[in-house]
C-alpha positions as CSV (number, residue, x, y, z in Angstrom):
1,X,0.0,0.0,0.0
2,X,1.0,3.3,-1.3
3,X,-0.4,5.3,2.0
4,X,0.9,3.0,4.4
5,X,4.2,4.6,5.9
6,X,6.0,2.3,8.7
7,X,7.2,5.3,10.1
8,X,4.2,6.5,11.3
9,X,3.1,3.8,12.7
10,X,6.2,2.8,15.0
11,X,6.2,6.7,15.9
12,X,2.1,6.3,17.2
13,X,3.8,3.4,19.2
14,X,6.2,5.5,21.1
15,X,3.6,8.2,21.8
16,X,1.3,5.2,23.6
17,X,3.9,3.6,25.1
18,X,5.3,7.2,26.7
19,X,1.4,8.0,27.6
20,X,1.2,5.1,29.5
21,X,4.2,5.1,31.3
22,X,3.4,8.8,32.4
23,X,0.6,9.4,35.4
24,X,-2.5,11.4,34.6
25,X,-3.1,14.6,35.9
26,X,-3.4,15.4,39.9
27,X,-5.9,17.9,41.0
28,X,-4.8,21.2,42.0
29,X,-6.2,21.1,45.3
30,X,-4.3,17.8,46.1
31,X,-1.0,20.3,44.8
32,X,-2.0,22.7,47.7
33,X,-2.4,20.3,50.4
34,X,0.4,17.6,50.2
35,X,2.6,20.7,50.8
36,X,1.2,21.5,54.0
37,X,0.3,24.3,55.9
38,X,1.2,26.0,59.5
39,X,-0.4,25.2,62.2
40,X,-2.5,29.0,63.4
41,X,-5.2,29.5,65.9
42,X,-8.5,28.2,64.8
43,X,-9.7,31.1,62.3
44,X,-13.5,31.4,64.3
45,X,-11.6,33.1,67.9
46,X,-10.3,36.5,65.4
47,X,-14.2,37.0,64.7
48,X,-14.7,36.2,67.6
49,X,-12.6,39.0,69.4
50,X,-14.2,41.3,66.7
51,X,-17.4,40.9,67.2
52,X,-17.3,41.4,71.0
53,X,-15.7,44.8,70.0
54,X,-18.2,45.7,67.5
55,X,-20.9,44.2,70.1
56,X,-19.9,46.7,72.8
57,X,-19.4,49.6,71.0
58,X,-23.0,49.5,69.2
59,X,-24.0,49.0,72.9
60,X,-22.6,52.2,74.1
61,X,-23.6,53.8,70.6
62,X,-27.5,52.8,71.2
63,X,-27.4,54.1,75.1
64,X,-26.4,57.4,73.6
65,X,-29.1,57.7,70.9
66,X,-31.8,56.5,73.6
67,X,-30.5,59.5,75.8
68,X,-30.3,62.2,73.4
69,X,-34.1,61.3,72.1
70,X,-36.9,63.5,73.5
71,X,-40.3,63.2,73.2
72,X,-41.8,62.7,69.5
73,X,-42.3,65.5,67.3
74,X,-45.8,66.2,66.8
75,X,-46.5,66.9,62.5
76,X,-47.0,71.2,61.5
């Protein structure tokens, strides 16, 4: 046969043989893990601390807006 080349068919060889011999492709969150990581205080105590803050300061800001309000406004 005119169309049939050998070369091309030993070099479709090599290219399966190499692809087998390689492994497939990892995940990328497997990449980030198997490096590991440092070893912080738990992330939920930062909010934590924040929101306390936050919690006590709108305390103080609502006992000064109840003080400064007087008695409704009646309409014109």
């Amino acid at each position: 046969d005119p169309f049939f080349s050998e070369d091309r068919v030993k070099t479709a060889l090599q290219r399966l043989h190499k692809g087998r011999k390689t492994a497939t492709q990892g995940r990328i969150d497997m990449f980030f893990q198997s490096a590991g990581h440092k070893a912080t205080e738990p992330s939920g105590t930062k909010r934590k601390a924040e929101e306390e803050k936050n919690s006590a300061a709108k305390k103080a800001k609502t006992a000064a807006a109840k003080s400064k309000k007087g008695a409704p406004k009646r309409g014109k």
